[in-house]
Predicted model as a PDB file, atoms N, CA, C, CB and O in Angstrom, pLDDT in the B-factor column:
MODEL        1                                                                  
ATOM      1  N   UNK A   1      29.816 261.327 -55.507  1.00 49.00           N  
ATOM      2  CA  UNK A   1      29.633 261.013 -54.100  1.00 49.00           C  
ATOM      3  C   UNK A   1      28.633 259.867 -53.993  1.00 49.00           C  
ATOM      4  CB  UNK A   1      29.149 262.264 -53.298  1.00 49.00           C  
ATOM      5  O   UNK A   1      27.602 259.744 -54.655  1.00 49.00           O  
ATOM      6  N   UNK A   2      29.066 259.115 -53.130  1.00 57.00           N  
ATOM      7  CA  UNK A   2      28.010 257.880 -53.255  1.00 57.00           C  
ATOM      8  C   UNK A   2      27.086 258.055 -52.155  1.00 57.00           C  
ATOM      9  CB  UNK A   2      28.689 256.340 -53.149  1.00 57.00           C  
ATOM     10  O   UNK A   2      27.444 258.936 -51.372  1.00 57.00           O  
ATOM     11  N   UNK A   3      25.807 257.367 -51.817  1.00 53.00           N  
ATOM     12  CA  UNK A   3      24.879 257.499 -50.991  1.00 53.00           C  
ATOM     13  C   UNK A   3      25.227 257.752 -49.578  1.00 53.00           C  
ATOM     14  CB  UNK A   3      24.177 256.507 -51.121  1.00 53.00           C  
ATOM     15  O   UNK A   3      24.755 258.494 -48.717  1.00 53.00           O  
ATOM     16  N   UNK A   4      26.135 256.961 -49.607  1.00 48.00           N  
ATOM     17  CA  UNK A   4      26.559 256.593 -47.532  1.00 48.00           C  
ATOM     18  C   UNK A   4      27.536 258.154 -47.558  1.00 48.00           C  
ATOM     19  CB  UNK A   4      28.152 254.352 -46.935  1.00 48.00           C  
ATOM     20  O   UNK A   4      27.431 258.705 -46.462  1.00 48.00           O  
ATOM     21  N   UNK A   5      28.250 258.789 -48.343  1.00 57.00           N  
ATOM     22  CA  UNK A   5      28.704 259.495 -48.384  1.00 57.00           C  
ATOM     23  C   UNK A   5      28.072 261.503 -48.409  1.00 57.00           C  
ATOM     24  CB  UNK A   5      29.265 258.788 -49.185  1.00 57.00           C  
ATOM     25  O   UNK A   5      28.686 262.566 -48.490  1.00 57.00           O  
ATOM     26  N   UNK A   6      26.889 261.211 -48.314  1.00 65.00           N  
ATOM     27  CA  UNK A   6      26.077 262.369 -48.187  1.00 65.00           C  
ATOM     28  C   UNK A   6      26.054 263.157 -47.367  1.00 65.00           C  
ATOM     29  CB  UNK A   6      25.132 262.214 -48.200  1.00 65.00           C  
ATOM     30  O   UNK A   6      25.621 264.271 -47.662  1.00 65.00           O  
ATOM     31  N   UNK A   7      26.356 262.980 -46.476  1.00 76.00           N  
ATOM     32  CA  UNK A   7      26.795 263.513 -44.763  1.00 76.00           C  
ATOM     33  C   UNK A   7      28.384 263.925 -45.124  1.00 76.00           C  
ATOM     34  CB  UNK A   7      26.709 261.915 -43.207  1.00 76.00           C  
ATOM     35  O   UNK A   7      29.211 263.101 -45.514  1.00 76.00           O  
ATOM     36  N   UNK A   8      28.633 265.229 -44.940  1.00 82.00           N  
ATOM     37  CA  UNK A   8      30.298 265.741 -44.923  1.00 82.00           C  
ATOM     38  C   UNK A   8      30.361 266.822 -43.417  1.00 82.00           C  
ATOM     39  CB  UNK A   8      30.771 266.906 -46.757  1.00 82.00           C  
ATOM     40  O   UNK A   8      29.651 267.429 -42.614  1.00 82.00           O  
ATOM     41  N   UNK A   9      31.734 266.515 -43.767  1.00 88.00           N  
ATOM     42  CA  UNK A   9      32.850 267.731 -42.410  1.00 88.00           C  
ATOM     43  C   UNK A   9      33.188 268.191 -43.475  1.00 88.00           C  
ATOM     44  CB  UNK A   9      34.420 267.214 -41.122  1.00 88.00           C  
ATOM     45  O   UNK A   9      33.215 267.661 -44.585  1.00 88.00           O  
ATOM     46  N   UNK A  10      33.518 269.436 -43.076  1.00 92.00           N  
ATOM     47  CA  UNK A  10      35.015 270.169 -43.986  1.00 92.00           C  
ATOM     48  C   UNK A  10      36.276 269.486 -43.251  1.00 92.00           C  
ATOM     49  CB  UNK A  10      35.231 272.264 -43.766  1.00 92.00           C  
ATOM     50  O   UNK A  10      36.335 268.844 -42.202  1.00 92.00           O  
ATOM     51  N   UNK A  11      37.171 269.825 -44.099  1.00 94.00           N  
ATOM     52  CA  UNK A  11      38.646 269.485 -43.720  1.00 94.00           C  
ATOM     53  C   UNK A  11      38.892 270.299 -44.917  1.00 94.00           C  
ATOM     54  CB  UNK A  11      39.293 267.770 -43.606  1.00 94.00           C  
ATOM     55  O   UNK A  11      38.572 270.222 -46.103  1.00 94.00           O  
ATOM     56  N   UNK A  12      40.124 271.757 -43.604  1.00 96.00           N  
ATOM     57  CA  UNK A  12      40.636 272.549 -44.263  1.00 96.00           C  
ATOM     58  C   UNK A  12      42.364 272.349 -44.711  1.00 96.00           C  
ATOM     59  CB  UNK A  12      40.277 273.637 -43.537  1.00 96.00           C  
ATOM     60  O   UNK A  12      43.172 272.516 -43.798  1.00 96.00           O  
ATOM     61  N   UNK A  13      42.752 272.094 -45.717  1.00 95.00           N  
ATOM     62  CA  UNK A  13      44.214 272.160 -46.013  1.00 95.00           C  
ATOM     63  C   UNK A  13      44.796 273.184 -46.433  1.00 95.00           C  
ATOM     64  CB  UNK A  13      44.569 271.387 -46.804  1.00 95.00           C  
ATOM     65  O   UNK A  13      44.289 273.955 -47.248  1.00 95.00           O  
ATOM     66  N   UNK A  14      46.323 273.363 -45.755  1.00 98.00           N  
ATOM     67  CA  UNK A  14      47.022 274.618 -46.471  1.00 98.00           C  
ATOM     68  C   UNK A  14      48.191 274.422 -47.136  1.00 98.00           C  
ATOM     69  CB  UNK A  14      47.357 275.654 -45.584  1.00 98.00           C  
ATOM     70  O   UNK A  14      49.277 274.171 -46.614  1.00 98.00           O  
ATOM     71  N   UNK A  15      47.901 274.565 -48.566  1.00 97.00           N  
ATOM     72  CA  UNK A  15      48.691 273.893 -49.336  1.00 97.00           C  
ATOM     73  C   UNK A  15      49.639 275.517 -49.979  1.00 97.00           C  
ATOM     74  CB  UNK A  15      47.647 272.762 -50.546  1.00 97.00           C  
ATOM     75  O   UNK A  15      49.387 276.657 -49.590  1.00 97.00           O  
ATOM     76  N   UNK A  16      50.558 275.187 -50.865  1.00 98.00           N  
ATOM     77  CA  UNK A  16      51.540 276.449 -51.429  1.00 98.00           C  
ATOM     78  C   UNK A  16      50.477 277.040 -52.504  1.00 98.00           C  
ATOM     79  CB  UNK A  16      53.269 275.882 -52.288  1.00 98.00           C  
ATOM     80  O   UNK A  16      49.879 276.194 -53.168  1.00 98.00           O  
ATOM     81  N   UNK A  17      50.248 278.101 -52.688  1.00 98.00           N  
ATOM     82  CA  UNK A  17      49.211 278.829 -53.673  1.00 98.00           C  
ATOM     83  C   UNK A  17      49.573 278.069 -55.249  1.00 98.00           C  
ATOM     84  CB  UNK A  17      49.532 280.813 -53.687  1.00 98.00           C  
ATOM     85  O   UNK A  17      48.569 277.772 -55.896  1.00 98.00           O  
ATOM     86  N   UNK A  18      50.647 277.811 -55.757  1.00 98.00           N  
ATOM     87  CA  UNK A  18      51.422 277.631 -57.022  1.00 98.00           C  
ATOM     88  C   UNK A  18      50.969 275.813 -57.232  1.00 98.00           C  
ATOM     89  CB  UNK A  18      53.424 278.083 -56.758  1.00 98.00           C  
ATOM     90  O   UNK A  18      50.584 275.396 -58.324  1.00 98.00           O  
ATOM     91  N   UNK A  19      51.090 274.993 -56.126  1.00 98.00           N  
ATOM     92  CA  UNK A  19      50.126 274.223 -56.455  1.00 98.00           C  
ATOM     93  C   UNK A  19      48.623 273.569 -56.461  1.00 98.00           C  
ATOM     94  CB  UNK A  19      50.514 273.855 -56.333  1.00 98.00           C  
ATOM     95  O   UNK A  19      48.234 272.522 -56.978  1.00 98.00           O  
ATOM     96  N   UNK A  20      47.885 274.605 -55.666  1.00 98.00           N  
ATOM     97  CA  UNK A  20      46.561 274.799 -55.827  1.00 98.00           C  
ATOM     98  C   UNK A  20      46.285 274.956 -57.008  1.00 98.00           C  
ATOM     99  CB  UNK A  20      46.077 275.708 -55.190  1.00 98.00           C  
ATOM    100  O   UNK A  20      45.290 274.440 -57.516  1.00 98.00           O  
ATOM    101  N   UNK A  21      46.960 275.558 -57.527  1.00 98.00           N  
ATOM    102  CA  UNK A  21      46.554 276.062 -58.855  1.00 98.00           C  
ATOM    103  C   UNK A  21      46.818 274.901 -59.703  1.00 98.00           C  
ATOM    104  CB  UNK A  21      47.327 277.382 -59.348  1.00 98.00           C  
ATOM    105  O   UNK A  21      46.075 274.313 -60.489  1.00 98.00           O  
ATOM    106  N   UNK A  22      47.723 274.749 -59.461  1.00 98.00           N  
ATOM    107  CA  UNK A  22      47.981 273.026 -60.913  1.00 98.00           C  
ATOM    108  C   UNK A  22      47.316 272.182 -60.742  1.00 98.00           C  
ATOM    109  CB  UNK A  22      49.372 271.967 -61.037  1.00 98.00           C  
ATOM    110  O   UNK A  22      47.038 271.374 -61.628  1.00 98.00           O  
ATOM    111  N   UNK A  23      46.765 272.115 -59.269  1.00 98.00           N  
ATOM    112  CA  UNK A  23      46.377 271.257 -59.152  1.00 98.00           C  
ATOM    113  C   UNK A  23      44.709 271.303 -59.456  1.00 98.00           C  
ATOM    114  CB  UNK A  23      46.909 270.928 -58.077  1.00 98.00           C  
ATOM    115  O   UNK A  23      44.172 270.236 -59.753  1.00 98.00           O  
ATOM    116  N   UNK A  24      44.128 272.178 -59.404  1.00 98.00           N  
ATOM    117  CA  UNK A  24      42.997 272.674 -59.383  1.00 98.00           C  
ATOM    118  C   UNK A  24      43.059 272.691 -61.106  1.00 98.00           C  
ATOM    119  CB  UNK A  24      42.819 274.082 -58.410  1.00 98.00           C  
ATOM    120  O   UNK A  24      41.906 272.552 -61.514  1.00 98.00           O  
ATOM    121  N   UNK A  25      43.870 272.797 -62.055  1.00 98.00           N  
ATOM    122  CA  UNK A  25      43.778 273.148 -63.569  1.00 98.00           C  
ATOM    123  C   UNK A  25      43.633 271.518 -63.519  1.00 98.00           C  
ATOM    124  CB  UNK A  25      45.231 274.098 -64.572  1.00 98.00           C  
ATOM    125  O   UNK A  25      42.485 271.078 -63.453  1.00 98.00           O  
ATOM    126  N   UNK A  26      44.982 270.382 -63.553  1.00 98.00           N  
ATOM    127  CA  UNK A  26      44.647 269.346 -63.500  1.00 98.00           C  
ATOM    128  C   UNK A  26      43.301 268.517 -63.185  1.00 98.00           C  
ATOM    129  CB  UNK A  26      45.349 269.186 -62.989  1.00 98.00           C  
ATOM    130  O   UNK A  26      42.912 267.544 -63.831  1.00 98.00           O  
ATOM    131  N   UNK A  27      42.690 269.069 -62.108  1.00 98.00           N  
ATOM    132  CA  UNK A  27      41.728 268.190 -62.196  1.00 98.00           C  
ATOM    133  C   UNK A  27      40.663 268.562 -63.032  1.00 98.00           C  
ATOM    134  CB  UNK A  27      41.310 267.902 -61.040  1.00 98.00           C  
ATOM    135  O   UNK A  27      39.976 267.634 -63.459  1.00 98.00           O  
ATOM    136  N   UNK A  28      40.212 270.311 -63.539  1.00 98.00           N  
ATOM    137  CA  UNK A  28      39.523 270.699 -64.238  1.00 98.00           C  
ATOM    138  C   UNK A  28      39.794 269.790 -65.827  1.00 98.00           C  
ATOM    139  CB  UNK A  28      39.715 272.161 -64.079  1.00 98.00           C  
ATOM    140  O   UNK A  28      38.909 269.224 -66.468  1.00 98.00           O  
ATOM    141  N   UNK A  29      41.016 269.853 -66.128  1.00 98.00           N  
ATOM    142  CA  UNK A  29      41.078 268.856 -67.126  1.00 98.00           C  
ATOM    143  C   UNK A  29      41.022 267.309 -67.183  1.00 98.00           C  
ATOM    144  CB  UNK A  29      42.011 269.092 -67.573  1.00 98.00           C  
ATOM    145  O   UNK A  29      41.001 266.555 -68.156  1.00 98.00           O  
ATOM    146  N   UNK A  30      41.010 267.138 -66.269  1.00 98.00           N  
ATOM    147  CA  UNK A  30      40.114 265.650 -65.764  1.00 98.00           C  
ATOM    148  C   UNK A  30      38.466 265.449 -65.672  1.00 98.00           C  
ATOM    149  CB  UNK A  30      40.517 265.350 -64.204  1.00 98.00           C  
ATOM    150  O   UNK A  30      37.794 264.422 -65.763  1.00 98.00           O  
ATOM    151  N   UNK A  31      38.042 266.966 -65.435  1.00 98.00           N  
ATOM    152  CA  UNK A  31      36.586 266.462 -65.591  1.00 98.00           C  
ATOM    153  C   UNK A  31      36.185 266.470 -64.049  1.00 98.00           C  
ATOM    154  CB  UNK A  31      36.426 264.827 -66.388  1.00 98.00           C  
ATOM    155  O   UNK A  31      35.045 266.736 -63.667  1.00 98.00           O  
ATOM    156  N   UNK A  32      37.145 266.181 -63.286  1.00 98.00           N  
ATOM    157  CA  UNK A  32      36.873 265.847 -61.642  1.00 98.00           C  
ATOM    158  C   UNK A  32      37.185 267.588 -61.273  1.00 98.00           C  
ATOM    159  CB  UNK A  32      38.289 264.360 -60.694  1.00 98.00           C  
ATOM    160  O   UNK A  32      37.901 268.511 -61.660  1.00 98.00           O  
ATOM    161  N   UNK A  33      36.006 267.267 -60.154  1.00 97.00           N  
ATOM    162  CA  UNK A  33      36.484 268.284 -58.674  1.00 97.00           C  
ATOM    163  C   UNK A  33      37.504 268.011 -57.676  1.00 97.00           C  
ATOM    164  CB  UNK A  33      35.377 268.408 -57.693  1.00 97.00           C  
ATOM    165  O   UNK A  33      37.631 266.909 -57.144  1.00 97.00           O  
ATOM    166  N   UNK A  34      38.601 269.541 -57.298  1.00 97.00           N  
ATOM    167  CA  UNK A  34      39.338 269.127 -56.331  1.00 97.00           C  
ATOM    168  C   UNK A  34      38.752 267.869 -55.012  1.00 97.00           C  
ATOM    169  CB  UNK A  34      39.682 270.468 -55.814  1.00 97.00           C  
ATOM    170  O   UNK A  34      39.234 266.748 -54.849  1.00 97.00           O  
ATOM    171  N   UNK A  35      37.593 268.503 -54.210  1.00 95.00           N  
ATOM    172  CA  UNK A  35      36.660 267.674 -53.806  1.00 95.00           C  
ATOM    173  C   UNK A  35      36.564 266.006 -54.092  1.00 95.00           C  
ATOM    174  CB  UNK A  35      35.650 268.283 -54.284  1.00 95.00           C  
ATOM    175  O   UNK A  35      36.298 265.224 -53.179  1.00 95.00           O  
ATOM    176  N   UNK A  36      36.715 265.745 -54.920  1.00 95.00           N  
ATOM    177  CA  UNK A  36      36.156 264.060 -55.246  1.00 95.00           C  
ATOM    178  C   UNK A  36      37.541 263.515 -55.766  1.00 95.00           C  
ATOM    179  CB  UNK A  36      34.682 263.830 -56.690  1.00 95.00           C  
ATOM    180  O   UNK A  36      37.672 262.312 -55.993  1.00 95.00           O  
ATOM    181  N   UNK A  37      38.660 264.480 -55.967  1.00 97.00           N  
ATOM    182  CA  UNK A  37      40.149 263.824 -56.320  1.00 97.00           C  
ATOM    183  C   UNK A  37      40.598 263.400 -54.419  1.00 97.00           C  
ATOM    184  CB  UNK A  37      41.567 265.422 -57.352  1.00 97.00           C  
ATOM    185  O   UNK A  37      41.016 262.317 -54.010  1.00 97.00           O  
ATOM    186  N   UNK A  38      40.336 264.610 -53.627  1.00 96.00           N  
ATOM    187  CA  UNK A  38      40.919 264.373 -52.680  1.00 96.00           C  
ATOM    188  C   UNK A  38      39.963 262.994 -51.614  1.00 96.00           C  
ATOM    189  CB  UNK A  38      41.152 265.875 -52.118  1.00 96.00           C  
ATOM    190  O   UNK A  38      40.448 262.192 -50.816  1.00 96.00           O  
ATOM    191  N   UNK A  39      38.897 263.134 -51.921  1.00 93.00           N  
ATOM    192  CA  UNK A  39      37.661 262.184 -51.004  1.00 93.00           C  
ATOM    193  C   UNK A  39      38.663 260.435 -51.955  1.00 93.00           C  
ATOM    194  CB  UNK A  39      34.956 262.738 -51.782  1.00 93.00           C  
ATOM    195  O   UNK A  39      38.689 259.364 -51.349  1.00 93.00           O  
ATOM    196  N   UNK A  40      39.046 260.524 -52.783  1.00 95.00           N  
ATOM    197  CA  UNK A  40      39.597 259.319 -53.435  1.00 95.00           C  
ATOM    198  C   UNK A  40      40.908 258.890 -52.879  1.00 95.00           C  
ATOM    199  CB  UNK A  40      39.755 259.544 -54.888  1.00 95.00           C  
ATOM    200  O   UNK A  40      41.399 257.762 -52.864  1.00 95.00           O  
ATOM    201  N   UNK A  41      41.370 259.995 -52.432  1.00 97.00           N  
ATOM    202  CA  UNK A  41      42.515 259.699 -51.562  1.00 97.00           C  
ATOM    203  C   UNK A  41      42.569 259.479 -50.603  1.00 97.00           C  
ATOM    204  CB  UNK A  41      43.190 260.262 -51.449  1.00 97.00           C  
ATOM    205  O   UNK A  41      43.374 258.738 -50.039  1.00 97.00           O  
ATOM    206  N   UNK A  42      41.689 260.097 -50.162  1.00 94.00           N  
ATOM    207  CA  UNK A  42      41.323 259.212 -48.399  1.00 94.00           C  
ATOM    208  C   UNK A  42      40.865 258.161 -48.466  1.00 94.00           C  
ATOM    209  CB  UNK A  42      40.248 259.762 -47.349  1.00 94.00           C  
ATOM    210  O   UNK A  42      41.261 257.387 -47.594  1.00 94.00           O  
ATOM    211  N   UNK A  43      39.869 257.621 -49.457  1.00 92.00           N  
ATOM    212  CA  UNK A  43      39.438 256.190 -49.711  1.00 92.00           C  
ATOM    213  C   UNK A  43      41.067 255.449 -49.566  1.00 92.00           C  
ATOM    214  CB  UNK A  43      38.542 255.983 -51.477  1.00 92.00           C  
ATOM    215  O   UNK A  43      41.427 254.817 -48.574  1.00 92.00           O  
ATOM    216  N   UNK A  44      41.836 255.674 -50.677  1.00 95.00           N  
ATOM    217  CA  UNK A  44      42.773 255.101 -51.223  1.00 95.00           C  
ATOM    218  C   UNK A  44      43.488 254.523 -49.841  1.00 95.00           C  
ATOM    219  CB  UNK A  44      43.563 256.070 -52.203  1.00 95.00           C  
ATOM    220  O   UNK A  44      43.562 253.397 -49.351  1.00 95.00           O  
ATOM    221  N   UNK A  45      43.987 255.854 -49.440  1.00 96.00           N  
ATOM    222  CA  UNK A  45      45.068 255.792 -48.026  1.00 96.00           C  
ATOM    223  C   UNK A  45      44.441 254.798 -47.252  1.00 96.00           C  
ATOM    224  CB  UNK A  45      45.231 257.299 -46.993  1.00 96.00           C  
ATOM    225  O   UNK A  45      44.707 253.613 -47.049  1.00 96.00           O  
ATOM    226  N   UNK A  46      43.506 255.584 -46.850  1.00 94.00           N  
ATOM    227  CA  UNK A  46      42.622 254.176 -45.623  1.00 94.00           C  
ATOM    228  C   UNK A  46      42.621 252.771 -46.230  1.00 94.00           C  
ATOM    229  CB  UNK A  46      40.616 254.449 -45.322  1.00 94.00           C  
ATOM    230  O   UNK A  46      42.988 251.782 -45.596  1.00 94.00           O  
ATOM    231  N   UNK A  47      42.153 252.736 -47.603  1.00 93.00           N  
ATOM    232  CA  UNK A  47      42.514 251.339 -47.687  1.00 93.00           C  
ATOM    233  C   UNK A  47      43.665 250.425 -47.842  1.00 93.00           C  
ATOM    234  CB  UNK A  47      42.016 251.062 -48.396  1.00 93.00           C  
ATOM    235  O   UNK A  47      43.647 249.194 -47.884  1.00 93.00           O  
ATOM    236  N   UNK A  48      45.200 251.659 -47.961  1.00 96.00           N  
ATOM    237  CA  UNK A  48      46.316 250.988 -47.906  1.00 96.00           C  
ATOM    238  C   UNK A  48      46.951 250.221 -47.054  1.00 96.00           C  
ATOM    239  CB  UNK A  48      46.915 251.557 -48.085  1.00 96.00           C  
ATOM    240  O   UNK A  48      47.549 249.152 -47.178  1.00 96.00           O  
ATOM    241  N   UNK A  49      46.680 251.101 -45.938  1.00 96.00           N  
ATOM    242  CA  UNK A  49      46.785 251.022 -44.298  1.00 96.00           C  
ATOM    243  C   UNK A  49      45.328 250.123 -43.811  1.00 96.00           C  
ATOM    244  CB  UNK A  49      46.796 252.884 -43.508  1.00 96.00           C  
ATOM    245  O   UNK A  49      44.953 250.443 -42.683  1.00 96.00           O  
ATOM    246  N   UNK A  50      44.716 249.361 -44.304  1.00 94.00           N  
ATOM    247  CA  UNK A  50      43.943 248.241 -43.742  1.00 94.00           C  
ATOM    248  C   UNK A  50      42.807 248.895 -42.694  1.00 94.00           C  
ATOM    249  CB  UNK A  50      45.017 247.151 -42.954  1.00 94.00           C  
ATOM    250  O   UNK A  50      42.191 248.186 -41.899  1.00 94.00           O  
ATOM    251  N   UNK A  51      42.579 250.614 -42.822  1.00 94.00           N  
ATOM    252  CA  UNK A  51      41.433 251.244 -42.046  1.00 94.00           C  
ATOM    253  C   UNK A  51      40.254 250.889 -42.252  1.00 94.00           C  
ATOM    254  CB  UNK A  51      41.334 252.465 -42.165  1.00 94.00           C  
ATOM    255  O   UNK A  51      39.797 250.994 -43.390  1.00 94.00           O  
ATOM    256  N   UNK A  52      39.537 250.422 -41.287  1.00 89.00           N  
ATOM    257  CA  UNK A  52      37.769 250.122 -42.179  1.00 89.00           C  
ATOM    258  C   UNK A  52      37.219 251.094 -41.412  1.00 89.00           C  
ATOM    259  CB  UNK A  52      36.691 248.350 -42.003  1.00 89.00           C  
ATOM    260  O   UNK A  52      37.361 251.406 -40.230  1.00 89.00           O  
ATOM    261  N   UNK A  53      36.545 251.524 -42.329  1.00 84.00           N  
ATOM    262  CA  UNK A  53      35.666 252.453 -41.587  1.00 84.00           C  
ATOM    263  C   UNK A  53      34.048 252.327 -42.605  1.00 84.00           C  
ATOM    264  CB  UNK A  53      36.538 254.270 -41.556  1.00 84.00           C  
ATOM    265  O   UNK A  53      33.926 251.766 -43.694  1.00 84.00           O  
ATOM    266  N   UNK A  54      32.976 253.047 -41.808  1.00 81.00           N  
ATOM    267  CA  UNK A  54      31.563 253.174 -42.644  1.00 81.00           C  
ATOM    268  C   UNK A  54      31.401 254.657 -42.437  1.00 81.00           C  
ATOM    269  CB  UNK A  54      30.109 252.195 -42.020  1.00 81.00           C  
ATOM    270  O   UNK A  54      32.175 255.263 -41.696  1.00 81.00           O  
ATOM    271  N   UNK A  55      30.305 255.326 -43.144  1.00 74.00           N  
ATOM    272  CA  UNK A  55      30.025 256.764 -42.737  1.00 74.00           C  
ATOM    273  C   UNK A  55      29.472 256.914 -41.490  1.00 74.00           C  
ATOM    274  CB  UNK A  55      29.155 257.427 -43.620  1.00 74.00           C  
ATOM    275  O   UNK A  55      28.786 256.091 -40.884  1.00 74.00           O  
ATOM    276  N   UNK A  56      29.827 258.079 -41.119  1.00 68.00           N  
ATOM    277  CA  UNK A  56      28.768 258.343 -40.048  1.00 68.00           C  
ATOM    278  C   UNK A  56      28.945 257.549 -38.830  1.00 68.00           C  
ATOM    279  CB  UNK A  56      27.387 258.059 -40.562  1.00 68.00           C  
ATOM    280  O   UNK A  56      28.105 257.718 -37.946  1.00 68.00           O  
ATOM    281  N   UNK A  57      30.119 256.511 -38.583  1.00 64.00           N  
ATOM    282  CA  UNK A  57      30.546 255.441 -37.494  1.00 64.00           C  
ATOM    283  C   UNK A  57      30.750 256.170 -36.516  1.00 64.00           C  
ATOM    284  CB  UNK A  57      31.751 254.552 -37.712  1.00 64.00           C  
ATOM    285  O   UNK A  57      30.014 256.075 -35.534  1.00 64.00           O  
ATOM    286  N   UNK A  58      32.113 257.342 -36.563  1.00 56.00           N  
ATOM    287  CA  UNK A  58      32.533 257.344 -35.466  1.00 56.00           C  
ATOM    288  C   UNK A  58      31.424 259.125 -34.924  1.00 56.00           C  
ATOM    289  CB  UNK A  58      34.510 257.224 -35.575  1.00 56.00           C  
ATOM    290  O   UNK A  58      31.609 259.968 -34.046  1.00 56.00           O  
ATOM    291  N   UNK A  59      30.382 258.958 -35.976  1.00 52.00           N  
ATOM    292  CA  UNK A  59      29.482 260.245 -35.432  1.00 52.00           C  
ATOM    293  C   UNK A  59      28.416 259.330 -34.575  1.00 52.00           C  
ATOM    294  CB  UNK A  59      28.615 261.358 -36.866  1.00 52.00           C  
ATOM    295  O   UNK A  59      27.971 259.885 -33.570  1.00 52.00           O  
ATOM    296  N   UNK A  60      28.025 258.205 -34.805  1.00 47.00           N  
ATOM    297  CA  UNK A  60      27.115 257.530 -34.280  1.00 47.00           C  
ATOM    298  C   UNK A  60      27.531 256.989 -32.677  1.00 47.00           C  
ATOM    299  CB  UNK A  60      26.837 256.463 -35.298  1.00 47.00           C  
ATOM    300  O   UNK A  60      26.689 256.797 -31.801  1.00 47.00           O  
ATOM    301  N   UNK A  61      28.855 256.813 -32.524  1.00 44.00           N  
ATOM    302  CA  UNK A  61      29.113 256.469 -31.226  1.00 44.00           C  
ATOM    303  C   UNK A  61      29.543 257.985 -30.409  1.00 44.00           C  
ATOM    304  CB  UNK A  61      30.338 255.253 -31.245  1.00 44.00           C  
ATOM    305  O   UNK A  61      29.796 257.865 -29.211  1.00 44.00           O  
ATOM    306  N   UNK A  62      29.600 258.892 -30.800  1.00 45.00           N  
ATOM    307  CA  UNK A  62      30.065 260.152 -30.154  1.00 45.00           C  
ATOM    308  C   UNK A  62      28.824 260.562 -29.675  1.00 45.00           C  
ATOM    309  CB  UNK A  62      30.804 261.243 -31.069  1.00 45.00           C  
ATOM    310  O   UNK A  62      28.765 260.993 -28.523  1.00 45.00           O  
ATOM    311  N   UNK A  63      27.461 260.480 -30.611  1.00 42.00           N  
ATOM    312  CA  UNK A  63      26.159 260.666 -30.233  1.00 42.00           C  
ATOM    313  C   UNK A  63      25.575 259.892 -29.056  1.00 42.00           C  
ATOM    314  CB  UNK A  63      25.436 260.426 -31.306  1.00 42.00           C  
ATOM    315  O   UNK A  63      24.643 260.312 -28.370  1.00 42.00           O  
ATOM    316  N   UNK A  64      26.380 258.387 -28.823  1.00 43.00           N  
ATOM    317  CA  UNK A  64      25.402 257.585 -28.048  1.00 43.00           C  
ATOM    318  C   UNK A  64      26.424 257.901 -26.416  1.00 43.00           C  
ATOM    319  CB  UNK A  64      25.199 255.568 -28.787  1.00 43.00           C  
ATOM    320  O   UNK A  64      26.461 257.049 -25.529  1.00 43.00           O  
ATOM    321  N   UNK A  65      27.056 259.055 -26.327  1.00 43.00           N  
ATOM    322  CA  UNK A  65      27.508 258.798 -25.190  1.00 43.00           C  
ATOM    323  C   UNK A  65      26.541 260.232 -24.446  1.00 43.00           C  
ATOM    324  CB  UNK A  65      29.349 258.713 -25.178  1.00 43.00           C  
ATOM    325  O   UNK A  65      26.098 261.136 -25.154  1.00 43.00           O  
ATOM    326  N   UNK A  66      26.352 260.180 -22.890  1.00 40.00           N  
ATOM    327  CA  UNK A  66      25.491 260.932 -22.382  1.00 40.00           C  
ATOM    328  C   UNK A  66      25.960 262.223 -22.040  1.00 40.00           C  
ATOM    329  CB  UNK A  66      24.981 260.351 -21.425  1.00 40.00           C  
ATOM    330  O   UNK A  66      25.194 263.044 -21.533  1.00 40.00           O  
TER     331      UNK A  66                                                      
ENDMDL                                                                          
END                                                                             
């Protein structure tokens, strides 16, 4: 997790039990957490689709309204 990234939401997914599991063995044999496979994919996606975003952006303008 990198610095700007220290601040989290959950985001709950409901995936089929049969690949939680592969998927969860897979990444154990990668060395990676489900956690930091999936935070890479949201990097990824957003950057396919041309999303910019920073941390904490759209918490900082939700805060500044009265």
């Amino acid at each position: 997790m990198t610095a700007l990234e220290q601040k989290t939401a959950r985001l709950t997914v409901l995936i089929d039990p049969s690949k939680k599991k592969a998927f969860e063995a897979l990444c154990a044999s990668q060395d990676v957490t489900p956690s930091q496979v999936v935070r890479r994919l949201i990097r990824d996606y957003l950057s396919q689709h041309d999303v910019q975003w920073r941390p904490g952006e759209l918490d900082d303008a939700a805060s500044s309204k009265p």
